[in-house]
C-alpha positions as CSV (number, residue, x, y, z in Angstrom):
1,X,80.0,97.6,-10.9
2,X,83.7,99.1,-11.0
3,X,84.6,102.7,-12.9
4,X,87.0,101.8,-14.9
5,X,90.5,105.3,-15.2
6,X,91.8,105.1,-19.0
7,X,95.3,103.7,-17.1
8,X,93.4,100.8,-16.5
9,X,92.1,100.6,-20.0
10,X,95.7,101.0,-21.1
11,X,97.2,98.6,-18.9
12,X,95.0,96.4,-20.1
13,X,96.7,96.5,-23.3
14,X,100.2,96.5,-22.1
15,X,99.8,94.0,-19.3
16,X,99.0,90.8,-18.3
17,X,97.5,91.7,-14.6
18,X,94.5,93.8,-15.7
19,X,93.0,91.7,-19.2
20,X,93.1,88.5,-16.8
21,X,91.3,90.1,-13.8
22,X,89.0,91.1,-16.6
23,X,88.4,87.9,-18.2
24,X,88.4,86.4,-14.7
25,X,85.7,88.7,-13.1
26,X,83.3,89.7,-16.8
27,X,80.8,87.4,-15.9
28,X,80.4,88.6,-12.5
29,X,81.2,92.6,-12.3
30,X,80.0,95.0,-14.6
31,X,83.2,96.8,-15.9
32,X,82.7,100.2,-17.3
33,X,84.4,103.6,-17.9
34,X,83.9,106.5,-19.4
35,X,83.7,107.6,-22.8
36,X,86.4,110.2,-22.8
37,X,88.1,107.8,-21.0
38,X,88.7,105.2,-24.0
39,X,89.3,108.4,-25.7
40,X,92.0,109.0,-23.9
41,X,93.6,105.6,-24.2
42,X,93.4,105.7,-28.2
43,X,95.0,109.3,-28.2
44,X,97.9,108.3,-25.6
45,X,98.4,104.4,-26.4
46,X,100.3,104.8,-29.9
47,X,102.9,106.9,-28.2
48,X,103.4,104.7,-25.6
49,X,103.6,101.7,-27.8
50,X,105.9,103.5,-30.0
51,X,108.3,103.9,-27.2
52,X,108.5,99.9,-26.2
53,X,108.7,99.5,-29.8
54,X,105.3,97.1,-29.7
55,X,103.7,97.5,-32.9
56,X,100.6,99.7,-32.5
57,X,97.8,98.0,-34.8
58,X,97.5,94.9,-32.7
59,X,97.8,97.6,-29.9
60,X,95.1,99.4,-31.0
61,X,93.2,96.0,-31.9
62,X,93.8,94.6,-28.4
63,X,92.3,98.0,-26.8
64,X,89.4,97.2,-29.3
65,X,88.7,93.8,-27.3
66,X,88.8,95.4,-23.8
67,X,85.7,97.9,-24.9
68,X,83.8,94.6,-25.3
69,X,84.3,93.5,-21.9
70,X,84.0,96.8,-20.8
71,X,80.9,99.2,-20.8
72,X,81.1,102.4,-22.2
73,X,79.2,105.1,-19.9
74,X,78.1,108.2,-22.1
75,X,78.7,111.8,-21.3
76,X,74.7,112.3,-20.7
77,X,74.8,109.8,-17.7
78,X,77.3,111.7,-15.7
79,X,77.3,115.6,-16.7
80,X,74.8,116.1,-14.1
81,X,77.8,115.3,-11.8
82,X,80.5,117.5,-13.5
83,X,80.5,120.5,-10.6
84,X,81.1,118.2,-7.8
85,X,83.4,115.7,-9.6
86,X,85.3,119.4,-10.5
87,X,85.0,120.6,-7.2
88,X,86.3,116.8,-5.3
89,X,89.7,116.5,-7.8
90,X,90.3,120.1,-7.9
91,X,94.2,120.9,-7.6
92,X,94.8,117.4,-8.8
93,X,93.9,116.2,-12.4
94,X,90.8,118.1,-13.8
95,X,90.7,116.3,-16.7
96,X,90.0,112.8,-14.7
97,X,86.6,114.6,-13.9
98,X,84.8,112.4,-15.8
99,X,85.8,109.3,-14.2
100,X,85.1,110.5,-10.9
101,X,81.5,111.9,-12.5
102,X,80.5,108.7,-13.7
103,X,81.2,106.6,-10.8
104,X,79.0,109.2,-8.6
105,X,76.4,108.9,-11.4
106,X,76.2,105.1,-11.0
107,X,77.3,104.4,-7.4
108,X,80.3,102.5,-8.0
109,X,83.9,102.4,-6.9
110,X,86.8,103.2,-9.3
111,X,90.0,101.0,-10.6
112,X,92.6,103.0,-11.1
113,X,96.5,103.9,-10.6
114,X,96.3,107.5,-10.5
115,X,96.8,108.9,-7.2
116,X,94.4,111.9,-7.5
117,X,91.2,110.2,-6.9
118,X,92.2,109.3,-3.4
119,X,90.4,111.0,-1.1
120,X,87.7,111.9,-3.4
121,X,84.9,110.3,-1.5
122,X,84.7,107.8,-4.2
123,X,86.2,104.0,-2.7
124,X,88.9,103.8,-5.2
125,X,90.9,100.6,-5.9
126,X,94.6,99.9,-7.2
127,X,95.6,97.2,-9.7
128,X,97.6,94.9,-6.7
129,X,94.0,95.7,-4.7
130,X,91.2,95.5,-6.7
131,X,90.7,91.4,-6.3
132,X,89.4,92.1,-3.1
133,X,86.8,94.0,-4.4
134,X,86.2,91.9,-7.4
135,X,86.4,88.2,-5.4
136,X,83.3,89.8,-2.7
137,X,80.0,89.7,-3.2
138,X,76.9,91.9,-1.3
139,X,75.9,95.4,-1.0
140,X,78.6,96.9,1.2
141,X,81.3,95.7,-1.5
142,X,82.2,99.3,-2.4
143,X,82.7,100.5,0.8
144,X,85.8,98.0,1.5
């Protein structure tokens, strides 16, 4: 299982990198992310694909096809974990709280490219890193 930062979700869009270590790894890691966190993509994605000039229906359509490969972890899984996801990115980025809250919730590490979950006591892993995680298998996987 890997928590999923809505860079990543957007990257997915606007790369090649992330939807093939996606497509690669769906049958074998759970991918998931937070609800605000697709939220966030759809808010921020037409801007940014209004500044490379990519059209942003087949944007929006593409970010449409990641959510299938991609669980969707609602609010009511990881509010419990709100103070303490608060409290652990303090100073940094509160609003990536719910990231960090749903990957406490389920126990998982989180793919992202945002610096301000380092050092949250959550193993967090890059785009050019995250392959290592995804190629291993066994139960100490997220401590690596």
């Amino acid at each position: 299982m890997l928590m999923l930062d809505a860079n990543i979700l957007i990257r997915a869009v606007l790369g090649s990198r992330v939807p093939g270590l996606l497509r690669k790894y769906a049958g074998q890691v759970e991918f998931m992310a937070p609800d605000v966190a697709f939220e966030e993509a759809r808010e921020h994605l037409p801007g940014i694909l209004a500044a490379r000039k990519i059209p942003a229906v087949p944007g929006m359509e593409t970010l449409d096809l990641v959510a299938r490969l991609v669980q969707t972890v609602e609010a009511e899984t990881y509010a419990v974990f709100e103070a303490i996801a608060r409290e652990r990115i303090d100073k940094r980025d509160e609003d990536d709280w719910p990231v960090l809250a749903a990957a406490l919730a389920l126990g998982c590490p989180i793919w992202t490219e945002d610096t301000d979950f380092f050092g949250c006591g959550v193993a967090t892993w890059t785009t050019d890193r995250v392959e290592l995680y995804l190629g291993r298998k066994g139960p100490d996987v997220g401590l690596l």
